[in-house]
C-alpha positions as CSV (number, residue, x, y, z in Angstrom):
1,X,2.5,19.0,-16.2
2,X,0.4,20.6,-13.8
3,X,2.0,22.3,-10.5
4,X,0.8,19.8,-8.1
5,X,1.8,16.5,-8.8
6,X,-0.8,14.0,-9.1
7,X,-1.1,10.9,-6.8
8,X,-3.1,7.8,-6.8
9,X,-4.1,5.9,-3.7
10,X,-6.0,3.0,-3.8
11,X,-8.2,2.5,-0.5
12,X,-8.0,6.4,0.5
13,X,-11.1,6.4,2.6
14,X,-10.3,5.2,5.4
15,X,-6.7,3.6,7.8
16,X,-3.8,4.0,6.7
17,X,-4.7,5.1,3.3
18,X,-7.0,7.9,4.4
19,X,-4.0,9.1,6.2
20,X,-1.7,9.3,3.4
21,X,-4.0,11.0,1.5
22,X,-4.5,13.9,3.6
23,X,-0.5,13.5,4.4
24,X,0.0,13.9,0.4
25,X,-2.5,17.2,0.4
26,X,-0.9,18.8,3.2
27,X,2.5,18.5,1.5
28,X,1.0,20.1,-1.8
29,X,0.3,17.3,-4.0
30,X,-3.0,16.5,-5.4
31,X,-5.0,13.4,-4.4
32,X,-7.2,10.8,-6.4
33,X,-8.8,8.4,-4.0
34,X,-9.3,4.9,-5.5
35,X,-12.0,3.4,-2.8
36,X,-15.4,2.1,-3.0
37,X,-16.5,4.9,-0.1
38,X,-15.7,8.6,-0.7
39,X,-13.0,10.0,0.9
40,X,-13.7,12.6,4.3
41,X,-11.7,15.5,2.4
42,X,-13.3,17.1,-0.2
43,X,-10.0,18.1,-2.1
44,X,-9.5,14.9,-2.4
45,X,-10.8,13.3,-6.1
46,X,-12.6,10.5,-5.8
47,X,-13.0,7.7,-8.5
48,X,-15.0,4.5,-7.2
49,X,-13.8,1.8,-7.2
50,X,-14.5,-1.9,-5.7
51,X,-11.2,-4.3,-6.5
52,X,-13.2,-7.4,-5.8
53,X,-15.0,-6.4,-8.6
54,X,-12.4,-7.9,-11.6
55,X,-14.5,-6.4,-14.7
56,X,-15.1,-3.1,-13.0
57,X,-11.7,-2.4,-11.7
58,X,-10.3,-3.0,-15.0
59,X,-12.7,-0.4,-16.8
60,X,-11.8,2.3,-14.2
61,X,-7.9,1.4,-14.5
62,X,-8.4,1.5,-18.3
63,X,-9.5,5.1,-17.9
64,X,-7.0,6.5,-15.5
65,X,-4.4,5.1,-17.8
66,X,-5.9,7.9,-20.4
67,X,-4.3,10.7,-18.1
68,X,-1.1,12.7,-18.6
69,X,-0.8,14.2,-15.3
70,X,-0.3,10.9,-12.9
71,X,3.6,11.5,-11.0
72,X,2.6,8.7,-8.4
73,X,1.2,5.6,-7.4
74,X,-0.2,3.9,-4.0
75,X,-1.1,0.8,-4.1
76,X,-2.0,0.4,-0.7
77,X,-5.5,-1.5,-0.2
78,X,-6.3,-5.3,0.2
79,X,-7.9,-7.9,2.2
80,X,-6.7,-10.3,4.5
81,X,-8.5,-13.4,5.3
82,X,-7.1,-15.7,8.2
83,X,-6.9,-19.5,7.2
84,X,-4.5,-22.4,8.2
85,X,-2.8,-24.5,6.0
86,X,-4.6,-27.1,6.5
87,X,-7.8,-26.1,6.2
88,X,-6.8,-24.3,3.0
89,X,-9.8,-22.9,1.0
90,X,-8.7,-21.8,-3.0
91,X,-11.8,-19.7,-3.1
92,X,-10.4,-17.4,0.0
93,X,-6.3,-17.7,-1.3
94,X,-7.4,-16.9,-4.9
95,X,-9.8,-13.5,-3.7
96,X,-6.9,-12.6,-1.2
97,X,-4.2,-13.0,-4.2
98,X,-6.3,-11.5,-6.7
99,X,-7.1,-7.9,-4.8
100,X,-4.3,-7.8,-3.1
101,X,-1.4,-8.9,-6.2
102,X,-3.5,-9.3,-9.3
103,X,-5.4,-5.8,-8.9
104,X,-1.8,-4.2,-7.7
105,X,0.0,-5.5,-11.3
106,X,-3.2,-3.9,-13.4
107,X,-3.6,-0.8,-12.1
108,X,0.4,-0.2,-12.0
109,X,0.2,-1.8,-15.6
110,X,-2.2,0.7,-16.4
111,X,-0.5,3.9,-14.7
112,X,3.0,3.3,-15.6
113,X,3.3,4.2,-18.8
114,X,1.8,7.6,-18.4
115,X,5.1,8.1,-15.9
116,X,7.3,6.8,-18.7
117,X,6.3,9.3,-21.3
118,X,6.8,11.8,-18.4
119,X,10.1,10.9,-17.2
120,X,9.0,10.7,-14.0
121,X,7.4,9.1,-11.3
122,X,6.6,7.0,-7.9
123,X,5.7,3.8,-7.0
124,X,4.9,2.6,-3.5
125,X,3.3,-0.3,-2.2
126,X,2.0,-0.9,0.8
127,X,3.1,-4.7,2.0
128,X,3.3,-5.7,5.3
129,X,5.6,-7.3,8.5
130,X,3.8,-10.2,7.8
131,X,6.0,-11.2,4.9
132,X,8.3,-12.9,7.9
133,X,5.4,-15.3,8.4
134,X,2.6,-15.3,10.9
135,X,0.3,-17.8,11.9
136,X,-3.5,-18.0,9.9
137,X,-1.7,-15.7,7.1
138,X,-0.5,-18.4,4.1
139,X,-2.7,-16.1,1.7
140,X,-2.0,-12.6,2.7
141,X,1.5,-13.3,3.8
142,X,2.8,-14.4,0.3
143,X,0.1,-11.7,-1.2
144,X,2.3,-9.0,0.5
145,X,5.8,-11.1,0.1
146,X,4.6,-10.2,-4.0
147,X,4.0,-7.1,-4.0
148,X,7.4,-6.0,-2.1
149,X,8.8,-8.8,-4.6
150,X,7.2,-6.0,-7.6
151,X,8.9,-2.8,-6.2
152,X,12.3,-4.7,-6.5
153,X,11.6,-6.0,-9.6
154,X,10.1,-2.4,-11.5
155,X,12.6,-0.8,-10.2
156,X,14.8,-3.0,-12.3
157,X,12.1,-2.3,-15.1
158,X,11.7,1.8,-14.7
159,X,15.2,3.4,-13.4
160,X,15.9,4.2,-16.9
161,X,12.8,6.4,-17.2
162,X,13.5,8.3,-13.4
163,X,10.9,6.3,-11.4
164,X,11.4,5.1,-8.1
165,X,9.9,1.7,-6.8
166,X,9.6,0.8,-3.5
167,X,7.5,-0.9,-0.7
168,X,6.7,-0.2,2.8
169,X,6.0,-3.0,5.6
170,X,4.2,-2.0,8.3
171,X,4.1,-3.5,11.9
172,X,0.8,-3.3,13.9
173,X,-1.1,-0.3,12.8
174,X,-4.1,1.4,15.4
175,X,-6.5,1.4,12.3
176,X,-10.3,0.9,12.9
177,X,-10.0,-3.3,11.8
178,X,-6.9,-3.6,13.7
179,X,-8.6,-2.0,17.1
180,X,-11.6,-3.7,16.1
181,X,-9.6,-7.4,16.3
182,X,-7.4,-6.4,19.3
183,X,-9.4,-4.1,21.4
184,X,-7.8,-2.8,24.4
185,X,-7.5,-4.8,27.4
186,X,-7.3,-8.0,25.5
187,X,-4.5,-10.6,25.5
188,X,-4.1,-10.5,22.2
189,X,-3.3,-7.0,22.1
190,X,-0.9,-7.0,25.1
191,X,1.1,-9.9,23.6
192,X,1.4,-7.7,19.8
193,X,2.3,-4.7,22.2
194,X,5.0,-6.6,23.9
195,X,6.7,-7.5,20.8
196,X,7.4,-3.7,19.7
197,X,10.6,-2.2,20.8
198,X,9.3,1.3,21.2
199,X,6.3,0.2,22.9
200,X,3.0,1.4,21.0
201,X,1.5,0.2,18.1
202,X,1.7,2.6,14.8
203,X,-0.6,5.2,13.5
204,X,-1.5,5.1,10.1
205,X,0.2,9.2,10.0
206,X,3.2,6.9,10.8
207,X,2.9,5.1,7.6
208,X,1.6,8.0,5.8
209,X,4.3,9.9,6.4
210,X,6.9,7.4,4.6
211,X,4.9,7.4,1.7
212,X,4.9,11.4,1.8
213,X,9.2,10.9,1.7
214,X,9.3,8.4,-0.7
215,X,7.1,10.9,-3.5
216,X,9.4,13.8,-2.2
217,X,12.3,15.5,-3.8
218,X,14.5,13.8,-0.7
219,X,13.6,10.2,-1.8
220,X,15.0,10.4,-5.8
221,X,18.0,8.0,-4.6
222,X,15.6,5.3,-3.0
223,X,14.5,2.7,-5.2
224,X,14.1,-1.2,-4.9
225,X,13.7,-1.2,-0.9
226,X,11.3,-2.8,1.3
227,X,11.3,-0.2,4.5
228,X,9.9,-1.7,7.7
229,X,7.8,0.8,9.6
230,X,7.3,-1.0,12.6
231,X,8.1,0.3,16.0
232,X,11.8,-2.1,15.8
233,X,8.7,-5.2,16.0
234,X,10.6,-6.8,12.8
235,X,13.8,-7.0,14.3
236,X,15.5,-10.6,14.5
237,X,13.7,-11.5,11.8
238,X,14.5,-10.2,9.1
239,X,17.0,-11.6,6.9
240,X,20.5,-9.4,7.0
C-alpha cells in the first residue's frame, strides 16, 4: 500500500465534489477525479468519465477495478430532473435511476473488492434531504432514498473485511446549479433559507469536510448511518 491512501470521487470537478477533493488532498490523501471535465487541481488524477454514458462507464470501472491501491470510494455525482407524478415520463425516471443508483452499484461493484483483499476501506455516498420527500422529485428522491438504502446494506455486506459504509444527506448546498435555480433575491430562495435552523444555506467545504471524517482514522466506528448535513433544515422530519 502506498503512503497516501487512494480515494475515488465521482463528479470531482466541480460543487460539492470538487470540494471534497481538494478537502481529501489537503488532509494527505491522494485524489482520482471521476468527471467528464478535468478537475481545477493538478494533483488531482483525472480519469474521464460520462455516467450517462452506460457502455463507457462500465469500461472505465472495469479498469479501476484492476488497481491495488483504492482505500476509498465517493460516490457522489448524479442528476436530478424535476417531474410530477402525474406527468411521469419513464425515459426521465429511468436516466435519473440509472446515473444516480445503477452507475453507484457498478462502480462500487467494481472497487470493492480491491478493499477486500486489502482489509480496508471507505464507502460514502452522497444522498440527499430529499429522501424525506419534496415536491417535482419522485425520481431523484427514491434515487437518493437507494443509495443511503446501499450504505446500510454493505455495511452489513463488508464489516467483516474492516470497511465502513455510510451516506451523507445534505440540505441546501450554495453550489453553482443550486445559485443558479435560487438566485439571490428570489422567493424561492428566501422560503429554502427560512427553513434552515442556523440560517444559511451549506457550502460544499461543509459537505466535504464530512466525507474527510468519515475516510479518517476518527471515523473506523461509524458504519451503516445516513448523517444529515443540513443546517438543523431536516429536523421534524426525520423518522426517530
Amino acid at each position: 500500500m502506498p503512503d497516501k491512501k487512494m480515494v475515488i470521487v465521482t463528479g470531482g470537478s466541480r460543487g460539492i465534489g470538487a470540494a471534497t477533493c481538494e478537502c481529501l488532498l489537503s488532509k494527505g490523501f491522494a485524489v482520482i477525479s471521476l468527471s467528464r471535465t478535468e478537475p481545477a487541481s493538478t494533483d488531482i488524477l483525472h480519469v474521464p468519465c460520462d455516467l450517462m454514458d452506460s457502455d463507457g462507464r462500465r469500461a472505465v470501472f472495469a479498469n479501476l477495478g484492476k488497481r491495488d491501491d483504492i482505500f476509498g470510494l465517493v460516490n457522489n455525482a448524479g442528476i436530478a430532473t424535476p417531474n410530477l407524478i402525474e406527468e411521469f415520463d419513464h425515459q426521465i425516471y429511468a436516466g435519473v435511476m440509472d446515473v444516480n443508483t445503477t452507475a453507484v452499484a457498478e462502480l462500487s461493484a467494481a472497487i470493492i473488492p480491491s478493499m477486500i483483499r486489502n482489509k480496508q476501506g471507505r464507502v460514502v455516498n452522497i444522498s440527499s434531504e430529499l429522501i424525506l420527500g419534496f415536491a417535482t422529485r419522485t425520481a431523484y428522491s427514491a434515487s437518493k432514498a437507494a443509495v443511503a438504502s446501499f450504505a446500510r446494506t454493505w455495511a452489513l455486506e463488508l464489516g467483516k473485511y474492516n470497511i465502513c459504509c455510510n451516506a451523507i444527506a445534505p440540505g441546501p448546498v450554495e453550489t453553482e446549479l443550486f445559485v443558479k435555480n435560487n438566485p439571490p433575491g428570489s422567493a424561492i430562495r428566501q422560503q429554502k433559507l427560512d427553513k434552515i435552523p442556523l440560517g444559511r444555506f451549506g457550502r460544499p467545504e461543509d459537505v466535504a469536510g464530512m466525507v474527510a471524517f468519515l475516510m479518517s482514522d476518527e471515523a473506523t466506528f461509524i458504519t451503516g448511518q445516513t448523517l444529515y448535513v443540513c443546517g438543523g433544515s431536516s429536523l421534524g422530519s426525520v423518522p426517530v
